[in-house]
C-alpha positions as MATLAB code, in Angstrom:
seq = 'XXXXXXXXXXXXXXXXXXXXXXXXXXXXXXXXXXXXXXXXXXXXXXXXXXXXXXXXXXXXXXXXXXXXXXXXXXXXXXXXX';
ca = [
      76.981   70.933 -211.374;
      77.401   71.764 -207.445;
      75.279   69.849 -205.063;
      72.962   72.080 -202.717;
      73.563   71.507 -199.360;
      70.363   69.644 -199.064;
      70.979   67.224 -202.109;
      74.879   66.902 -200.621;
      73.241   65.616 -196.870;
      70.624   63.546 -198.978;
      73.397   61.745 -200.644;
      75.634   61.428 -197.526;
      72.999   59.730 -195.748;
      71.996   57.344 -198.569;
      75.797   56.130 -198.662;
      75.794   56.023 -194.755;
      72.531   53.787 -194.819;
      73.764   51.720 -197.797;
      76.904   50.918 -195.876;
      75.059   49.901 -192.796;
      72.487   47.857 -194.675;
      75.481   45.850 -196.315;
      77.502   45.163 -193.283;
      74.255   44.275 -191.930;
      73.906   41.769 -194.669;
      77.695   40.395 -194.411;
      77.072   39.699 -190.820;
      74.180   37.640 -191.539;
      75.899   35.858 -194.316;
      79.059   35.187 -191.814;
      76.706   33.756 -189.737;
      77.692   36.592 -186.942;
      75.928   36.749 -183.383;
      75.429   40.367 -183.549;
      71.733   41.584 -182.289;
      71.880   44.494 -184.581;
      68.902   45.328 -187.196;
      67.352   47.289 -189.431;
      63.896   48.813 -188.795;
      61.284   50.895 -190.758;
      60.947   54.164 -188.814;
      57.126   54.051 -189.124;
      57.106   51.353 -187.530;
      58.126   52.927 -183.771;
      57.026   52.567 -181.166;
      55.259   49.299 -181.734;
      58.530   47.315 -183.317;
      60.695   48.354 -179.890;
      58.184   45.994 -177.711;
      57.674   43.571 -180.121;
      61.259   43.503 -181.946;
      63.778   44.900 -180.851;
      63.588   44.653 -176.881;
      63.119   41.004 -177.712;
      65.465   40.064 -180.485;
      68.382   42.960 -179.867;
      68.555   43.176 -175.580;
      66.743   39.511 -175.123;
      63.819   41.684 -173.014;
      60.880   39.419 -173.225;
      58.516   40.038 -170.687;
      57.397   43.940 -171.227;
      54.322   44.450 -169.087;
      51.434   46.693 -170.605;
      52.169   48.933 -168.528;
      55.570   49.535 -169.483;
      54.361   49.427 -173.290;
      52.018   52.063 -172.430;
      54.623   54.327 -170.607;
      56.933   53.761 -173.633;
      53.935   54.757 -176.277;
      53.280   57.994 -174.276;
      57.181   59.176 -173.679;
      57.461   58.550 -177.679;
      54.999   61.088 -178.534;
      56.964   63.600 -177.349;
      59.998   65.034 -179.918;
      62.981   64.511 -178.476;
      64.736   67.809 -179.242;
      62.423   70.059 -178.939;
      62.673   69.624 -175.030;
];
């Protein structure tokens, strides 16, 4: 049977995602440098201050001010500008 367009994208993404998650994994296993990582997208804004700024850009100290100024500019979508 033909894929909708919707169950076609679904599937293209799930193979894009699985791809990333393995070379993700190979890197890891090579031992590699890379900052790179996976996150849970419920998990924004909160894992950008505590994570990633941290662990991907080596940003450590992230002043509650500029936590709060980050919380406030991610309630607004993006595209809909």
């Amino acid at each position: 049977r033909d894929l909708s367009i919707e169950e076609y994208c679904a599937a293209h993404l799930a193979t894009l995602t699985e791809m990333a998650a393995k070379e993700l994994e190979l890197l890891q296993e090579q031992g590699s440098t890379a900052r790179g990582m996976a996150i849970n997208y419920d998990e924004l804004p909160e894992i950008l201050w505590h994570e990633i700024l941290p662990k991907v850009f080596d940003i450590h100290d992230i002043s509650p001010q500029a936590q709060e100024r980050m919380e406030e500019a991610s309630k607004s979508y993006s595209k809909g500008r």
